[in-house]
VODO-965776 format. One line per 10 residues: number of its first residue (from 0); their letters; for each residue x, y, z of N, C-alpha, C, CB. Coordinates in nm, 3 decimals. Glycine has a CB too. Example, Ala and Ser with C-alpha at 12.3 -4.5 7.8 and 13.67 -1.06 7.14 Angstrom:
residues 2
0	AS	1.319 -0.569 0.780 1.230 -0.450 0.780 1.320 -0.330 0.780 1.131 -0.447 0.905  1.285 -0.225 0.708 1.367 -0.106 0.714 1.290 0.003 0.787 1.408 -0.060 0.572
//
This chain:
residues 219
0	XXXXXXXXXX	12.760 12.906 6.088 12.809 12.770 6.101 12.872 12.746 6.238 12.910 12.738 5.992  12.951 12.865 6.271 13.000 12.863 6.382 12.933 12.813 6.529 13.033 12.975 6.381  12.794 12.927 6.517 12.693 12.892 6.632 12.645 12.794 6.615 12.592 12.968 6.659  12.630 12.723 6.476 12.566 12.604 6.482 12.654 12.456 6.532 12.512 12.595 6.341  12.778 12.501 6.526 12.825 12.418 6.587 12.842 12.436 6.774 12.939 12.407 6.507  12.843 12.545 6.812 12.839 12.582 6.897 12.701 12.526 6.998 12.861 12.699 6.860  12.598 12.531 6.962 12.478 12.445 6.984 12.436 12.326 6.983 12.417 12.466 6.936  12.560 12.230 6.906 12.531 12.076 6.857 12.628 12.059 7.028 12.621 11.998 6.647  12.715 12.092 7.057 12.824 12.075 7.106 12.730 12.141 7.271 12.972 12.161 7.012  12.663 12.225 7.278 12.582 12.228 7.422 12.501 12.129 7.415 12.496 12.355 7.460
10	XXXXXXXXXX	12.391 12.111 7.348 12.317 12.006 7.326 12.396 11.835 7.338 12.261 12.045 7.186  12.463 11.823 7.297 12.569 11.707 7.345 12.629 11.670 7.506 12.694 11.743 7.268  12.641 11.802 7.538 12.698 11.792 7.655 12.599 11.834 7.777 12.820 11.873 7.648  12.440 11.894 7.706 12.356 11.862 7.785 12.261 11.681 7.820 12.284 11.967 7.741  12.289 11.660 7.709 12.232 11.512 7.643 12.305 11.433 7.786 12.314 11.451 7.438  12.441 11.421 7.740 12.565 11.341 7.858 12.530 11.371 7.990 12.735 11.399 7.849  12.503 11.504 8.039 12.441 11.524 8.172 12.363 11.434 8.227 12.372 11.625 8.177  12.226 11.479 8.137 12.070 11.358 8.145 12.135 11.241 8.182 11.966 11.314 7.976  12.196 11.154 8.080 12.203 11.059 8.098 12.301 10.979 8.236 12.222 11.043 7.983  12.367 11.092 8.265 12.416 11.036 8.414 12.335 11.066 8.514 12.545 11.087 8.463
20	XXXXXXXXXX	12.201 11.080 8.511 12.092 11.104 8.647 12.007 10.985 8.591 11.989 11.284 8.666  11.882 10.925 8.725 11.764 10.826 8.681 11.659 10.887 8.728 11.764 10.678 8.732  11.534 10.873 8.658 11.401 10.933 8.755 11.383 10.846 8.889 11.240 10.922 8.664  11.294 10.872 8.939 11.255 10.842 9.043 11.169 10.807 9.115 11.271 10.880 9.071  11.074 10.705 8.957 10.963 10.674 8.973 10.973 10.538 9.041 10.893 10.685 8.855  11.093 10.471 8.975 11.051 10.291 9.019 11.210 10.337 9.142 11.082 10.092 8.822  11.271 10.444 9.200 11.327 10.447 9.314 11.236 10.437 9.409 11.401 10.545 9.331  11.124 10.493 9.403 11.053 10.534 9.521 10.968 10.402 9.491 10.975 10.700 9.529  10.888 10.382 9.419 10.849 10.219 9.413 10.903 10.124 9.452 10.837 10.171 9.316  11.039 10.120 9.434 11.134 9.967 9.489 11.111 9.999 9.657 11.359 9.963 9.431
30	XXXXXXXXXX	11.190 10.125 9.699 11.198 10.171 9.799 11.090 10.155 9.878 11.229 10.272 9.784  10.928 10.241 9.854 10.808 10.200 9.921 10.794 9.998 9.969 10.680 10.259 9.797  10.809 9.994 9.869 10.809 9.841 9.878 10.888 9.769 10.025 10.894 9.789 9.735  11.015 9.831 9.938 11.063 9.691 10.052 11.029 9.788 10.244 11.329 9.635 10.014  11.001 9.858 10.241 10.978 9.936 10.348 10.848 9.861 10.406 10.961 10.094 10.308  10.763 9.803 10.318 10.630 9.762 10.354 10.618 9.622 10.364 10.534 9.808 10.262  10.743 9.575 10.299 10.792 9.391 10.369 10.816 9.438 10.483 10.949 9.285 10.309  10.919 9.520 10.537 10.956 9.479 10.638 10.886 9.520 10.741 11.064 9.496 10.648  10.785 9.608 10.721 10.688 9.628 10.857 10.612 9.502 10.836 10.578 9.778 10.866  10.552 9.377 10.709 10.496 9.292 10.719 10.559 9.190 10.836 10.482 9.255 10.595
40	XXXXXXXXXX	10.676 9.165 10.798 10.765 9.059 10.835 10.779 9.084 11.008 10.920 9.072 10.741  10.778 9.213 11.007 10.790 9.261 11.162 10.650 9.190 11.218 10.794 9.456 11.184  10.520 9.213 11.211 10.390 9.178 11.220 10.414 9.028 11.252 10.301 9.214 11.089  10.502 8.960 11.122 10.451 8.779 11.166 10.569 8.761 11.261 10.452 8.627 11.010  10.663 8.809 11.299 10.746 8.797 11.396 10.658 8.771 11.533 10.835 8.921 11.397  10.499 8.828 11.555 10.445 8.826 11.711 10.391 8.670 11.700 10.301 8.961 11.758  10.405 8.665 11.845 10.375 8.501 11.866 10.218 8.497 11.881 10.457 8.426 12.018  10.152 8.423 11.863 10.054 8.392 11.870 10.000 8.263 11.983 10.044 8.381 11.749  9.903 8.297 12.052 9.936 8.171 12.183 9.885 8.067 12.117 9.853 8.182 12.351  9.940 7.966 12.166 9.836 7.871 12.089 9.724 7.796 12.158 9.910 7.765 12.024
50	XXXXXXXXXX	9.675 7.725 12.119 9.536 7.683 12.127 9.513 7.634 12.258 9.499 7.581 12.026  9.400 7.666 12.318 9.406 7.613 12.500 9.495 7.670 12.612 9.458 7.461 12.513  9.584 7.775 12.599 9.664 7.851 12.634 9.590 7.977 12.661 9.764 7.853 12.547  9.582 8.038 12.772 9.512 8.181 12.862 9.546 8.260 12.752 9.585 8.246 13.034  9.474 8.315 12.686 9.520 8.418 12.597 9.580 8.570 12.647 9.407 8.439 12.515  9.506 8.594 12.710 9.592 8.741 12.805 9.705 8.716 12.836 9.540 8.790 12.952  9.714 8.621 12.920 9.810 8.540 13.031 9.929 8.528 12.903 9.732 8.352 13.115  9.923 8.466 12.791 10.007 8.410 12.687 10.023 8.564 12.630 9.934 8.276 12.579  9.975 8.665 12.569 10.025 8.770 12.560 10.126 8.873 12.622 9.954 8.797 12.553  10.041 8.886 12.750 10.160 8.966 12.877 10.280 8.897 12.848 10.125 8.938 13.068
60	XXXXXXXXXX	10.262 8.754 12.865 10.419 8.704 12.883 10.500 8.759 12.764 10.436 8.529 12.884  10.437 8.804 12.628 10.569 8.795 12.521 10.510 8.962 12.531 10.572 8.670 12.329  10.555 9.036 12.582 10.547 9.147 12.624 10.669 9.198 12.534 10.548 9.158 12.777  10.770 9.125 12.564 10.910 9.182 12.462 10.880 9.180 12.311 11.056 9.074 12.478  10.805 9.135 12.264 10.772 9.129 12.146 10.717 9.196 12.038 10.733 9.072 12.152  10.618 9.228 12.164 10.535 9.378 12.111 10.602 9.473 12.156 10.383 9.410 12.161  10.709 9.458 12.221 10.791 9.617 12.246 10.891 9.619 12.150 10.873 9.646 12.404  10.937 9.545 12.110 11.001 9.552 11.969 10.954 9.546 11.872 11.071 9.484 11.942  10.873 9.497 11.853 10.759 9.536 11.701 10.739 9.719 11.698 10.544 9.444 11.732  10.689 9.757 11.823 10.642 9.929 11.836 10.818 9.971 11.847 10.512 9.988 12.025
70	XXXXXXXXXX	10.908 9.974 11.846 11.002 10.010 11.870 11.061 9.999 11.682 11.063 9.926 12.004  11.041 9.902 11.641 11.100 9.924 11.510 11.001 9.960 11.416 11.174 9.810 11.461  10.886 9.936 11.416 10.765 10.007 11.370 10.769 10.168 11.309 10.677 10.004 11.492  10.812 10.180 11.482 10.834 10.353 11.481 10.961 10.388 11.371 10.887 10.420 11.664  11.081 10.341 11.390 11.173 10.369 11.343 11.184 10.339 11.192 11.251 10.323 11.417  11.131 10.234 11.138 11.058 10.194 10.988 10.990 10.326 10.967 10.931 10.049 10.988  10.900 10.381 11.027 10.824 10.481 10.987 10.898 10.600 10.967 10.724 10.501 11.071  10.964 10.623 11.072 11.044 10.748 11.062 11.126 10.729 10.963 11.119 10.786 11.180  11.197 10.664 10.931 11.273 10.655 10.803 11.178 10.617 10.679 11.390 10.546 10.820  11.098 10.557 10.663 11.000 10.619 10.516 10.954 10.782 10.533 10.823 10.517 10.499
80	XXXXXXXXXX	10.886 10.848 10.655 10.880 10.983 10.641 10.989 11.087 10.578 10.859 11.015 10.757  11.136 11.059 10.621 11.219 11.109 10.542 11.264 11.081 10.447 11.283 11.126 10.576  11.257 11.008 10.409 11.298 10.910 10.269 11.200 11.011 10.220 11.265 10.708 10.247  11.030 11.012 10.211 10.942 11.030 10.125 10.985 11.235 10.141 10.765 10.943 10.176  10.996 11.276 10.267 11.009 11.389 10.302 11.162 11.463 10.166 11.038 11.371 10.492  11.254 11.400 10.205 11.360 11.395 10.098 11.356 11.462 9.972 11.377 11.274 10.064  11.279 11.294 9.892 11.206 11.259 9.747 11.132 11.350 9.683 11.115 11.156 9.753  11.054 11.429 9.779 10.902 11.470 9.778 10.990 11.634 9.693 10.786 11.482 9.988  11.158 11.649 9.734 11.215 11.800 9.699 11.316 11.798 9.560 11.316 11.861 9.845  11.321 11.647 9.545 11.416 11.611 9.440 11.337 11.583 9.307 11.501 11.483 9.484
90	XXXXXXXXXX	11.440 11.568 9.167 11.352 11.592 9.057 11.422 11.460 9.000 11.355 11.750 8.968  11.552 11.417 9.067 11.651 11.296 8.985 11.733 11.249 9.113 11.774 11.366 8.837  11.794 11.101 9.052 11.872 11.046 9.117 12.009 11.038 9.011 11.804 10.918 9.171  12.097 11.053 9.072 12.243 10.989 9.013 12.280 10.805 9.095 12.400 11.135 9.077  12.401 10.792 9.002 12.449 10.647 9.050 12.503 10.649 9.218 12.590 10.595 8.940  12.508 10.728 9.255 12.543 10.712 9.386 12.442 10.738 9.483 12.645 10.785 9.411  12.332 10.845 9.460 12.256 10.815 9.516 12.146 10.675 9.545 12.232 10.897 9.489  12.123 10.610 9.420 12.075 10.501 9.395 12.158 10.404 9.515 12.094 10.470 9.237  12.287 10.372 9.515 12.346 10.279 9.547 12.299 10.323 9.756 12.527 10.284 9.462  12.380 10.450 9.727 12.317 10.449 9.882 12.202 10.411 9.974 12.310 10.539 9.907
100	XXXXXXXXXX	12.103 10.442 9.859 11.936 10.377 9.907 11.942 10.243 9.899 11.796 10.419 9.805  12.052 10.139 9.804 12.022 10.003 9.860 12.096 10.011 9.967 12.053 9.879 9.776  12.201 10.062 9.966 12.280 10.009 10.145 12.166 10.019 10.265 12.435 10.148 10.213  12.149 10.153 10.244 12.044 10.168 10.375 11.917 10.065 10.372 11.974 10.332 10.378  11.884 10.068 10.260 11.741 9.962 10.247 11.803 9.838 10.266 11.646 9.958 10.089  11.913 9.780 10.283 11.975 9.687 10.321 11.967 9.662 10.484 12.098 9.708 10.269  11.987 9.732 10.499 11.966 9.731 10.700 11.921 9.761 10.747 12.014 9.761 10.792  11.765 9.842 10.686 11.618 9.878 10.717 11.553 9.708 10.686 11.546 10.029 10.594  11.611 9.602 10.601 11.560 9.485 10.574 11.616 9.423 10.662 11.571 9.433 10.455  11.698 9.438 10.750 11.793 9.352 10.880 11.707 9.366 11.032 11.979 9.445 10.907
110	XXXXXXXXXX	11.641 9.481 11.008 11.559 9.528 11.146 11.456 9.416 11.195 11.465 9.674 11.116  11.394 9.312 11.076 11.317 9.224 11.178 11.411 9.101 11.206 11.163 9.173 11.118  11.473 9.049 11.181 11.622 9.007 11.271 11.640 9.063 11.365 11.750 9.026 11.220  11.764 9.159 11.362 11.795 9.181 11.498 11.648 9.216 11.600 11.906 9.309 11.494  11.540 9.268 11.590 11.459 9.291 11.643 11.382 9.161 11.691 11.407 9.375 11.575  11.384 9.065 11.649 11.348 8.926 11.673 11.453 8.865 11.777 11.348 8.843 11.531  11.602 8.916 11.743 11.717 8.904 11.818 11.675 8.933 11.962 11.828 8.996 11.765  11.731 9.073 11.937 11.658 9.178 12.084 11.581 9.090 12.179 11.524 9.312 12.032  11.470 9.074 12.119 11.325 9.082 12.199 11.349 8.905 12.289 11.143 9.095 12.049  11.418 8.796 12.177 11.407 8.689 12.222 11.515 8.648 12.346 11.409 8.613 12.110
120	XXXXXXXXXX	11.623 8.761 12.354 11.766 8.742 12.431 11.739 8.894 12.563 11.945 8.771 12.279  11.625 8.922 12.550 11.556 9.049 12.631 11.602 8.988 12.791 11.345 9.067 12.599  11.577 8.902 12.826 11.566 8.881 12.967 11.667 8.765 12.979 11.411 8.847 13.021  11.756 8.724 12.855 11.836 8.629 12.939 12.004 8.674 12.976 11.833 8.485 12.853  12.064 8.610 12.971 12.190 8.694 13.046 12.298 8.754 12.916 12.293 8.568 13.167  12.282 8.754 12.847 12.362 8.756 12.687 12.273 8.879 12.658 12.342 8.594 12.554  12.164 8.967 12.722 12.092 9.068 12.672 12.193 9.201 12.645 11.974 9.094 12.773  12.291 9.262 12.696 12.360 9.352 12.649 12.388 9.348 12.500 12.463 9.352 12.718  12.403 9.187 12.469 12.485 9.184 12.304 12.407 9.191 12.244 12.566 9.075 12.241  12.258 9.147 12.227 12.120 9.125 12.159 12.104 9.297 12.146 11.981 9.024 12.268
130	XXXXXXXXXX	12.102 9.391 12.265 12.037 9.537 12.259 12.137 9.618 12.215 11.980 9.597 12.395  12.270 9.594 12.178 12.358 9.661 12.122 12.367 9.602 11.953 12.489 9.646 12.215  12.383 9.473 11.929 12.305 9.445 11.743 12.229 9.542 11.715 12.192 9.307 11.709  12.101 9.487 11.777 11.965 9.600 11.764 12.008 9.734 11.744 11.867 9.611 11.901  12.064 9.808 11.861 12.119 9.957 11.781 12.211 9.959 11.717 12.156 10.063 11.850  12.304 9.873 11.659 12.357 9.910 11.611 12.282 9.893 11.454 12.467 9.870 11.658  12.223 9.809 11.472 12.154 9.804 11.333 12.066 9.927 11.312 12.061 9.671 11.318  11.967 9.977 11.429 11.962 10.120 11.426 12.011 10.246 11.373 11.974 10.135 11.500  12.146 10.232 11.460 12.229 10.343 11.372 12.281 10.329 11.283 12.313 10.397 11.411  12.318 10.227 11.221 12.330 10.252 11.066 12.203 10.249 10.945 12.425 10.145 11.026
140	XXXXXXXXXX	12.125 10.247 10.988 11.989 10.213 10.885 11.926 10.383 10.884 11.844 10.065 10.974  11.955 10.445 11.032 11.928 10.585 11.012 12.036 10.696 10.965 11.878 10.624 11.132  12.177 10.628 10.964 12.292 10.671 10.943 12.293 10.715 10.738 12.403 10.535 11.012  12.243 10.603 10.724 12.235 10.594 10.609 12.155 10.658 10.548 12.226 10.503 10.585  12.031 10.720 10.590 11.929 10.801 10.560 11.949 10.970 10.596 11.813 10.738 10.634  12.051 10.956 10.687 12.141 11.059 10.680 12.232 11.146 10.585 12.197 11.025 10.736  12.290 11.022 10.539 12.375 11.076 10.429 12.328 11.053 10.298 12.504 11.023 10.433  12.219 10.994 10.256 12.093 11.040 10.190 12.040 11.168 10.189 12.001 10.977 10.234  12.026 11.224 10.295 12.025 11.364 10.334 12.126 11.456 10.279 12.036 11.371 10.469  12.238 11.430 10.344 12.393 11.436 10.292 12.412 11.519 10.194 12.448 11.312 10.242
150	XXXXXXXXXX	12.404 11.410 10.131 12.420 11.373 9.917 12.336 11.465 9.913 12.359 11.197 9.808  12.205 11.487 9.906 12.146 11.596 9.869 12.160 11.687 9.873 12.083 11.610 9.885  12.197 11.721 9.988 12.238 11.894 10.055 12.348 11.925 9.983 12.287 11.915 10.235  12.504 11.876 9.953 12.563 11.894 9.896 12.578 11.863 9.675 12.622 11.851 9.995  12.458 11.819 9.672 12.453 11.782 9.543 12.315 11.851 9.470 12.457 11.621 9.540  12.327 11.974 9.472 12.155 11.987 9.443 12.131 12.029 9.252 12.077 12.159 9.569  12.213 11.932 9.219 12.149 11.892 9.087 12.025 11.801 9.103 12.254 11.817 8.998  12.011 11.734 9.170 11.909 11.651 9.233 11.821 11.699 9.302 11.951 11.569 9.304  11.813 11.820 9.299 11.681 11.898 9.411 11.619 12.011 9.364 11.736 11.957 9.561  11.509 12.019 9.345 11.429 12.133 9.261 11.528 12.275 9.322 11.220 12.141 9.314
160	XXXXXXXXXX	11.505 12.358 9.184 11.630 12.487 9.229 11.540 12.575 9.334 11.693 12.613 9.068  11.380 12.565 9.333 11.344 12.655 9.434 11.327 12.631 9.617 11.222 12.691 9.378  11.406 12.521 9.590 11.402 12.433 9.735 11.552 12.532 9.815 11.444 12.202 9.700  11.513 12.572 9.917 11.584 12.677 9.975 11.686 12.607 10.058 11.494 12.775 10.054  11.820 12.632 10.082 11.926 12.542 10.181 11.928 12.503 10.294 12.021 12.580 10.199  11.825 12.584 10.368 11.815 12.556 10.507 11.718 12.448 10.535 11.778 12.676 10.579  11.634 12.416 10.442 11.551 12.298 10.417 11.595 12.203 10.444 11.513 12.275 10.313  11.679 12.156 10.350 11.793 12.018 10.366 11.853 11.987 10.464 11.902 12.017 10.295  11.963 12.151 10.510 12.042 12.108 10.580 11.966 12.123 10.712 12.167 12.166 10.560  11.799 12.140 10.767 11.787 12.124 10.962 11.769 12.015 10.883 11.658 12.201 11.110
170	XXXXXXXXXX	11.665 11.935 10.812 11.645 11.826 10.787 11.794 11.715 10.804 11.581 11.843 10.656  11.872 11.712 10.772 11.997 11.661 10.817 12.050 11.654 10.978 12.085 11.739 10.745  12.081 11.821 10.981 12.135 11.802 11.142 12.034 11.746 11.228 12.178 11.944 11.215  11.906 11.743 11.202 11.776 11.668 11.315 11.836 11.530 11.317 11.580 11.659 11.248  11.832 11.441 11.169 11.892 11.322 11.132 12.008 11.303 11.204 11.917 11.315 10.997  12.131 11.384 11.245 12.250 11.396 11.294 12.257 11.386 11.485 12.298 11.540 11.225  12.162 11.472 11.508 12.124 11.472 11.641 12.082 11.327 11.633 12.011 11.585 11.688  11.987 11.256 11.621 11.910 11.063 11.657 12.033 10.983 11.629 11.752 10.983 11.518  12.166 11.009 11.558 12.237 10.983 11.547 12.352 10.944 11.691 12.240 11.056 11.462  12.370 11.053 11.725 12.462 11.079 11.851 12.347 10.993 11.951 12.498 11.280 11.897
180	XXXXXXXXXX	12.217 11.003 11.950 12.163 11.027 12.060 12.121 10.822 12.058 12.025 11.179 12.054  12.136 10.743 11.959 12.124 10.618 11.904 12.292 10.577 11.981 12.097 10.617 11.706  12.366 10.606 11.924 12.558 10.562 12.025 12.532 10.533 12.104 12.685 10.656 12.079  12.478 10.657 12.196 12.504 10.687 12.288 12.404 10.540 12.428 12.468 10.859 12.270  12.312 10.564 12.312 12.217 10.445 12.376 12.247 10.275 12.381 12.086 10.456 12.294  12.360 10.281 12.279 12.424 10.173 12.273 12.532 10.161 12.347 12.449 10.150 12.167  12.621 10.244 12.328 12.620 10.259 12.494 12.625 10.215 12.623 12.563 10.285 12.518  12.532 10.260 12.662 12.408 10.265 12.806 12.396 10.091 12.788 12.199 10.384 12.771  12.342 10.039 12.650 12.272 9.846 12.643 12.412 9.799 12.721 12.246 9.735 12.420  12.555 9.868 12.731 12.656 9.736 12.755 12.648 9.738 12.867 12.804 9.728 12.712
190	XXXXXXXXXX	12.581 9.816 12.990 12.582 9.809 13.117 12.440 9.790 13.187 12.647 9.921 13.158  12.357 9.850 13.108 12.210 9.862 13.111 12.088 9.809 13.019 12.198 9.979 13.107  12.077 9.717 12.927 11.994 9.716 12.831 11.848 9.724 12.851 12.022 9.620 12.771  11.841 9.757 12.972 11.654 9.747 12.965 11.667 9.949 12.978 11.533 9.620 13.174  11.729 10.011 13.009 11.783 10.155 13.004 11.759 10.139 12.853 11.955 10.198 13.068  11.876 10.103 12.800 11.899 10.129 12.675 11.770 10.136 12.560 11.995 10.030 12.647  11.691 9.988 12.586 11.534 9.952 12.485 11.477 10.062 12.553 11.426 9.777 12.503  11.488 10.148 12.707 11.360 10.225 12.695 11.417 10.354 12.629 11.277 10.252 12.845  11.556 10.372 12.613 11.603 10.482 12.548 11.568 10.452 12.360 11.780 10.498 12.600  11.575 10.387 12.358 11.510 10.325 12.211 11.375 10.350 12.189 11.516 10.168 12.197
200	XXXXXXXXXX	11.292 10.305 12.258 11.178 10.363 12.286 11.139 10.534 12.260 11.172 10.326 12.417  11.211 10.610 12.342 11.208 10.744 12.294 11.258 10.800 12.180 11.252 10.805 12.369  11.320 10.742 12.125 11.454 10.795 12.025 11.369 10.767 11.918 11.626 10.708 12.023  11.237 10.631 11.942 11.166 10.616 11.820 11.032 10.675 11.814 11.155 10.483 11.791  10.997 10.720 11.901 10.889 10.807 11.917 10.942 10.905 11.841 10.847 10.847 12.056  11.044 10.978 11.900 11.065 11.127 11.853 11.104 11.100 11.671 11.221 11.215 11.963  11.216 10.996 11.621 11.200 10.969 11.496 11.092 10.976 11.436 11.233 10.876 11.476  10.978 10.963 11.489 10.875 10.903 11.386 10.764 11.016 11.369 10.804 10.750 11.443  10.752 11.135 11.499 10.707 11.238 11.546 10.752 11.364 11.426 10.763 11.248 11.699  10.856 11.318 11.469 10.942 11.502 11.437 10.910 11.498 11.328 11.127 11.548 11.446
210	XXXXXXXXX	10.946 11.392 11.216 10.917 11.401 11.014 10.762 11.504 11.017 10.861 11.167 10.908  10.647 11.485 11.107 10.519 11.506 11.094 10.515 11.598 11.168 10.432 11.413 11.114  10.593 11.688 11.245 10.611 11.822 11.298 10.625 11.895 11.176 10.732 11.841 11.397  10.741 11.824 11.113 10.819 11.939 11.000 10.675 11.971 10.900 10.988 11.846 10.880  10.613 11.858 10.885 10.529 11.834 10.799 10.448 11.961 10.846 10.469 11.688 10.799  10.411 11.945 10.923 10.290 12.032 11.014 10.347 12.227 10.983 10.310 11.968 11.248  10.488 12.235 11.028 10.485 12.347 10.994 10.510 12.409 10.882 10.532 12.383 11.053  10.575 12.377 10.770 10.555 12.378 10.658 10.433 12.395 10.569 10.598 12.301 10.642  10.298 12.360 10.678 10.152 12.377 10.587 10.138 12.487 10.660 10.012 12.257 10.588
//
C-alpha cells in the first residue's frame, strides 16, 4: 500500500511537471510565420519607379533602399537560422520561454520600420538618429535571441539530454560577440552613419553566414 502510494504521489508530481512546459509545434509555426511577414513587408517597402520614369536611372537613385532591405534581410535570416538552430535541440517550451520569443518577435516585427526609417533619413541631416533606431532595433531583436540562447543553456529541461554543453553555450557567446560588435556600431552612426550602415552591412553578412558554418561543421 505503501509503494502504492508512493507511485500515485511520483506520478502526480510528474503529471504537474508536464504541465508547466508547451510543445513546440504551433511555437515554431507562429514564430516561422511572423518571420516570413516581415521579410514580405520588407520586399513592399522597395519603391518602384513609376511609369515614364528611366528605370535604371529611378533605381540607382533609391540605392538606400535596397541597402536596407539586404541589410535586414540578412539579419531576419540570421535570426530564423538560430531560432530554428536552437529549436532543432529542444523537446519543450516553458512560460518564460514562450514569452521571450514574443518580445524578440516583437522587434524582429519593428525591423521594416526602422529600416524604412534608416534608408529614407540616409542622406539627410537627422541621419545619425535614423542609423542609431535602426541598431538599436538591431540589438535588441538579436539581444533577445540571445537570451533565448540564454534560457536554454541554463535551463536544459528544455533540451534533449544528449545535447552536449558546449553546443549551447559557443552558440551563445557567437550571439554575445554580434552583440558588442552591433553597440559598438551604434556608436560609430552618432559621428559616422554611413561607417556605421557599412558596419551593419558586415555584422549582417557574418550573422547570417556563421548559423550555416555551424551548420556545415556539425555534418
Amino acid at each position: 500500500m505503501k509503494k502504492d502510494n508512493e507511485q500515485i504521489s511520483n506520478d502526480n508530481n510528474e503529471a504537474q511537471s508536464t504541465a508547466s512546459f508547451f510543445p513546440l509545434d504551433r511555437f515554431n509555426a507562429f514564430s516561422d510565420g511572423v518571420f516570413a511577414i516581415v521579410i514580405t513587408l520588407l520586399v513592399l517597402e522597395l519603391p518602384v519607379p513609376p511609369e515614364g520614369a528611366p528605370v535604371l536611372s529611378a533605381l540607382a537613385a533609391s540605392w538606400p533602399d535596397f541597402l536596407g532591405y539586404a541589410i535586414s534581410f540578412a539579419f531576419v535570416g540570421g535570426i530564423w537560422l538560430s531560432h530554428a538552430g536552437l529549436t532543432k535541440y529542444m523537446t519543450r517550451g516553458d512560460a518564460v520561454f514562450f514569452r521571450l520569443n514574443l518580445v524578440m518577435l516583437l522587434f524582429v516585427a519593428l525591423l521594416p520600420f526602422s529600416t524604412h526609417l534608416m534608408v529614407t533619413h540616409l542622406r539627410a541631416v537627422d541621419a545619425s538618429a535614423a542609423v542609431v533606431i535602426y541598431g538599436i532595433n538591431l540589438l535588441v531583436a538579436s539581444g533577445l535571441i540571445t537570451a533565448l540562447l540564454y534560457y536554454a543553456e541554463h535551463d536544459r529541461f528544455l533540451v534533449e539530454h544528449n545535447i552536449a554543453d558546449h553546443i549551447v553555450e559557443r552558440a551563445y557567446r557567437q550571439r554575445r560577440t554580434y552583440l558588442i560588435l552591433i553597440a559598438l556600431a551604434i556608436l560609430v552612426a552618432l559621428i559616422a552613419p554611413l561607417v556605421a550602415v557599412a558596419s551593419y552591412i558586415l555584422l549582417a553578412v557574418g550573422f547570417l553566414v556563421q548559423p550555416l558554418l555551424g551548420l556545415r561543421r556539425r555534418n
